[in-house]
C-alpha positions as CSV (number, residue, x, y, z in Angstrom):
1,X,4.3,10.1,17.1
2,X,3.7,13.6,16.5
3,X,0.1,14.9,15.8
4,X,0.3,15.8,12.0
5,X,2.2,11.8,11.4
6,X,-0.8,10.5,13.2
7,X,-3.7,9.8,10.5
8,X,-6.3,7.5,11.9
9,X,-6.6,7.4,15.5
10,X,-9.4,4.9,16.8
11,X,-10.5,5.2,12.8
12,X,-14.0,2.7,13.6
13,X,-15.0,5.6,15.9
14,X,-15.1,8.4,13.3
15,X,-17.2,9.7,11.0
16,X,-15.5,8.9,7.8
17,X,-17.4,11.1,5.9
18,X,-16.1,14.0,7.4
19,X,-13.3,13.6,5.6
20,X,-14.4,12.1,2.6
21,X,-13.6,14.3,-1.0
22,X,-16.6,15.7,-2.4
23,X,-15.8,13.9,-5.7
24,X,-15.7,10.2,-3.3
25,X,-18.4,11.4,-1.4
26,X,-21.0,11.8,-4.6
27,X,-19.5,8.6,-6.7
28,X,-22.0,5.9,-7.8
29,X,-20.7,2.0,-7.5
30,X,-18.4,1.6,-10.0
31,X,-18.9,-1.8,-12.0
32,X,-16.5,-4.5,-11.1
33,X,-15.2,-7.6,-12.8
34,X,-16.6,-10.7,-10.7
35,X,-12.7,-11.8,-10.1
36,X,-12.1,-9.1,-8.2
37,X,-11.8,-10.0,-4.1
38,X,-14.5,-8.9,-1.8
39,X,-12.0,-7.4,0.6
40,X,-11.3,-4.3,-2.2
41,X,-14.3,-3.1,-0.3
42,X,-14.0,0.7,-2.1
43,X,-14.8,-1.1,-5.7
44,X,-17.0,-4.3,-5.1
45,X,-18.9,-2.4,-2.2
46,X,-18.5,1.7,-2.2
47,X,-21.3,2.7,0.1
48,X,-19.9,0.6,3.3
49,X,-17.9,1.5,5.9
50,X,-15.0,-0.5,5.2
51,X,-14.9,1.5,2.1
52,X,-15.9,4.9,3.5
53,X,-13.1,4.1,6.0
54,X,-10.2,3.0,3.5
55,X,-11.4,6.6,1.4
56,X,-10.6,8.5,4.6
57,X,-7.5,7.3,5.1
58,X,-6.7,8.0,1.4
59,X,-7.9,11.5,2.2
60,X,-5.7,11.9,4.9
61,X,-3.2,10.7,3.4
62,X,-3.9,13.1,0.2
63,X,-4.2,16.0,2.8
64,X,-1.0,15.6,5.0
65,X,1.6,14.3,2.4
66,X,0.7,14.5,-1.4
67,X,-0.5,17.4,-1.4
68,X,2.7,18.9,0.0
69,X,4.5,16.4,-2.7
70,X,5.0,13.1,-0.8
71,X,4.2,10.4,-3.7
72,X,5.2,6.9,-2.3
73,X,4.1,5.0,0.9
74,X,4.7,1.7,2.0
75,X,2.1,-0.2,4.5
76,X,3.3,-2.2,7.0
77,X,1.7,-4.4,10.0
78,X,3.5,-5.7,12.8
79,X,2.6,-9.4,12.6
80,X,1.1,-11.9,9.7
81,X,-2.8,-11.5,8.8
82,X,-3.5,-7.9,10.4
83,X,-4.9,-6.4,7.7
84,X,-2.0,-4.8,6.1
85,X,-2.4,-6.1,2.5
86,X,-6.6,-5.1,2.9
87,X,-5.5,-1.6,3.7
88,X,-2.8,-1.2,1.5
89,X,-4.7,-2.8,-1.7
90,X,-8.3,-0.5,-1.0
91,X,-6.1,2.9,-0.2
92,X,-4.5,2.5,-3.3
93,X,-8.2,2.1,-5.2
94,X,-9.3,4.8,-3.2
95,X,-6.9,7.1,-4.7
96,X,-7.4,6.1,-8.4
97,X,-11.2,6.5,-7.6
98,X,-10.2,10.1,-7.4
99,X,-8.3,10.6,-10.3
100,X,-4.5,10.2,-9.1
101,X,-2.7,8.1,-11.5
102,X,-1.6,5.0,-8.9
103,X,0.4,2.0,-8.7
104,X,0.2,-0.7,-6.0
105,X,3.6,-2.1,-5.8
106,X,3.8,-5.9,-4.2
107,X,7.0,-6.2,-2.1
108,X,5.7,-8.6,0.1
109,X,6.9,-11.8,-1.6
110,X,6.8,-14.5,0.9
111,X,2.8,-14.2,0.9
112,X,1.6,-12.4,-1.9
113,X,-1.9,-12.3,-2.7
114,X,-2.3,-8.8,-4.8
115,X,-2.8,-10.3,-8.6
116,X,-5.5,-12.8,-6.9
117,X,-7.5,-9.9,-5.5
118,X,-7.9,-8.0,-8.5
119,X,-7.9,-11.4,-10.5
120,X,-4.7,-10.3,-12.7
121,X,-2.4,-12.9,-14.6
122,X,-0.3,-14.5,-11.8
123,X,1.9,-16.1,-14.2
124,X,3.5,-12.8,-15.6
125,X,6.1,-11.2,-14.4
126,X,6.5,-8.7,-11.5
127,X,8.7,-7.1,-9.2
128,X,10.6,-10.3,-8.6
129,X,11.7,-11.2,-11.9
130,X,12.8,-7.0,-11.8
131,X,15.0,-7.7,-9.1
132,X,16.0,-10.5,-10.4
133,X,17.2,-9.4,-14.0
134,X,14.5,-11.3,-15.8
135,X,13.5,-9.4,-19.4
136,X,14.3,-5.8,-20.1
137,X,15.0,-4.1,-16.6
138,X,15.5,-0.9,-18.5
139,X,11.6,-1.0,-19.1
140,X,10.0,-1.7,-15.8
141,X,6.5,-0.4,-17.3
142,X,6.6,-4.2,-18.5
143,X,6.4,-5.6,-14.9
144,X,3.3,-4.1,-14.2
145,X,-0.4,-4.9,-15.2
146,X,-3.5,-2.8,-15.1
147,X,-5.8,-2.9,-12.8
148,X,-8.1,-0.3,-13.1
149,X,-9.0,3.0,-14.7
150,X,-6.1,5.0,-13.0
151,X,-4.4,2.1,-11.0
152,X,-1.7,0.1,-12.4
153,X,-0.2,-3.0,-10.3
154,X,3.2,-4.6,-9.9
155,X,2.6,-8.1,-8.4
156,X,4.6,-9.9,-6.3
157,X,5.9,-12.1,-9.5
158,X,7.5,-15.6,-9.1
159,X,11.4,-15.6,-9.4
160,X,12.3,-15.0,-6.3
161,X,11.5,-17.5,-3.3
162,X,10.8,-16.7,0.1
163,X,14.0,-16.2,2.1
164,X,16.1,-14.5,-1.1
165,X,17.1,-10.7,-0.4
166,X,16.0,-7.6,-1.7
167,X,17.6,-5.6,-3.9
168,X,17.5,-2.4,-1.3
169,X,19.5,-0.1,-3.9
170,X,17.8,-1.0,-6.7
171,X,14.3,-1.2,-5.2
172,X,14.7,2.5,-3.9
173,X,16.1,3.8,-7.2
174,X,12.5,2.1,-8.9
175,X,10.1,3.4,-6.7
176,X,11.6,7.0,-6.8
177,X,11.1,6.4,-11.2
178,X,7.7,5.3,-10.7
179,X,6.9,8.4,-8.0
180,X,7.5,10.4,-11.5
181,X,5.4,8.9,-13.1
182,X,2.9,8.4,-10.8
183,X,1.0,10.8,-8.5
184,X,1.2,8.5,-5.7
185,X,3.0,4.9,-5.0
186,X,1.8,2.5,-2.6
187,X,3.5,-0.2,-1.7
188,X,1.8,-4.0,0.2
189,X,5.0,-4.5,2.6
190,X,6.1,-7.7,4.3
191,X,5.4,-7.4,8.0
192,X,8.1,-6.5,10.5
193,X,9.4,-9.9,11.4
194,X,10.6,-10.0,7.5
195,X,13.4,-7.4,8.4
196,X,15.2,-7.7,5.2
197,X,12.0,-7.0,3.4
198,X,10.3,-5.2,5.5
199,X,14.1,-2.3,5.9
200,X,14.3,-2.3,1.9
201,X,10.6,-1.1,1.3
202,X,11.2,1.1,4.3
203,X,14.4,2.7,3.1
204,X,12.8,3.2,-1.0
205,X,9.8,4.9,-0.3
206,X,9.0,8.8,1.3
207,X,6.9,7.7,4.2
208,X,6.1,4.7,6.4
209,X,2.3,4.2,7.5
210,X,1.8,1.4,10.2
211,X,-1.4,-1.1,10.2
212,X,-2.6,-2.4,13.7
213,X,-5.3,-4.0,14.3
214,X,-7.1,-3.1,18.1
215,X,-6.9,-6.0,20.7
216,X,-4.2,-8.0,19.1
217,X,-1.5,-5.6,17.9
218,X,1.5,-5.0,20.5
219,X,2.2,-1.5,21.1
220,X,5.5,-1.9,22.7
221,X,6.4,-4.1,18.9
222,X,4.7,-0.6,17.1
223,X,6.9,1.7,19.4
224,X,9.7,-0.4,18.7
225,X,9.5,-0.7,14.8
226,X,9.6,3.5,15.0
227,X,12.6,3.1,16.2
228,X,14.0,1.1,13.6
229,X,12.8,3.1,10.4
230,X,14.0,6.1,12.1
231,X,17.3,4.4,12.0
232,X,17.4,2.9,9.0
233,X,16.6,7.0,7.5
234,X,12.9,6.2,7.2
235,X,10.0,8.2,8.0
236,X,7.0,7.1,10.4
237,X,3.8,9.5,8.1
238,X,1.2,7.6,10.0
239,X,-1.2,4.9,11.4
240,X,-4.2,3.2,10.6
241,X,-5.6,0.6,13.6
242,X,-8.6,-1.5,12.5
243,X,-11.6,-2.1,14.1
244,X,-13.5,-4.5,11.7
C-alpha cells in the first residue's frame, strides 16, 4: 500500500487533533435523541477520543479523496465484529457534522444493525426491497430515512435473507446516482468471508478503505483481500486499525 492510500496508520497513537477541521475542532455537543447507540461516539459523545479519532479519519478521508472528487467509500473488515460497522456508521456522522450532504448506505445484510443505532424504523423498506423490485425502483430517495441534519440512511431493509445475491450491476449503477446527489457515500460492507457481498459493494463504489483491529486482525487475510479488489477493478484508498 502506497503512502497517499494509507490513512490511519497505528491511528490510537496520534494526535487526532492534528488533523481535525477547524469547523470539528470548535463544535459544541450536538443534542441527540436517546435511541441513538452509544457507539456513534461523534454525536452521543463529541469530545472523546473515539470521536476525535472517527473525525480524523473523516478528515483524511476529506483530504486525500473528496477533495480531489472521490464521493463513495465502502468499509470493510476482514472478519465478523472488528469494528467495521462502528467505523463506518461514526465516519459517515463525522462528515455530515461538517456540512457534506451524506448517506450511509447498509449493504451488509446478513447482520445489519444500522437503523437500530440511530433508532430508525426497521420495518420500512431499504436497500433490499431495492434490489429486490419492491415499490417504485425508479425513486430510490424512498428507500432511505433521515438520520440527521445532513445524513440520510439506507438500511439494510428486510426482503432479502441472508445467503440471496446481490444485484452487482444494479448496486453499482445506485451508488454512482446517489454520489450525484450526495457529496460523499459511505457504505457498512459485509466482511470479506461474504465474497458475494463483500465483491458487489467493492466493484459499486470509488474506493475501498479496510477496518482492522490490532492483535486480532490477520495481515496475511488484509494483504490478500488487496489482491482481490485489485482484481475485481476496485481500488484499495485506505486503512483504519483500531486500538479501542
Amino acid at each position: 500500500m502506497t503512502q497517499s492510500e494509507s490513512l490511519v496508520q497505528e491511528l490510537a497513537k496520534k494526535s487526532a487533533a492534528e488533523a481535525l477541521p477547524q469547523a470539528a475542532a470548535k463544535r459544541a455537543a450536538w443534542s441527540y435523541p436517546t435511541h441513538v447507540a452509544s457507539e456513534l461516539a461523534v454525536m452521543v459523545a463529541p469530545g472523546s477520543d473515539t470521536a476525535e479519532r472517527m473525525v480524523a479519519v473523516a478528515s483524511q478521508l476529506q483530504h486525500v479523496h473528496v477533495d480531489l472528487g472521490v464521493r463513495s467509500f465502502c468499509f470493510i473488515g476482514d472478519e465478523k465484529k472488528v469494528g467495521t460497522t462502528v467505523v463506518a456508521a461514526n465516519v459517515a456522522a463525522a462528515f455530515a457534522m461538517s456540512g457534506q450532504r451524506t448517506i450511509l448506505v447498509e449493504t451488509n445484510l446478513r447482520s445489519p444493525r444500522i437503523a437500530a443505532m440511530f433508532g430508525i424504523d426497521k420495518s420500512k423498506p431499504g436497500l433490499s426491497e431495492w434490489m429486490a423490485g419492491l415499490g417504485d425502483v425508479q425513486s430510490w430517495a424512498g428507500y432511505m430515512q433521515p438520520a440527521y441534519p445532513n445524513l440520510m440512511v439506507m438500511a439494510a431493509g428486510n426482503a432479502l435473507k441472508e445467503g440471496e445475491a446481490y444485484l452487482a450491476t444494479e448496486l453499482r449503477g445506485l451508488i454512482l446516482e446517489m454520489s450525484r446527489m450526495f457529496d460523499v457515500v459511505i457504505c457498512d460492507c459485509a466482511p470479506m468471508s461474504d465474497v458475494s457481498g463483500t465483491l458487489a459493494a467493492v466493484a459499486a463504489v470509488e474506493r475501498t478503505i479496510m477496518v482492522a483491529r490490532a492483535n486480532r486482525s490477520r495481515l496475511n487475510a488484509l494483504l490478500a483481500f488487496q489482491d482481490v479488489v485489485k482484481n475485481c477493478g476496485g481500488v484499495i484508498g485506505g486503512s483504519v486499525l483500531l486500538e479501542f
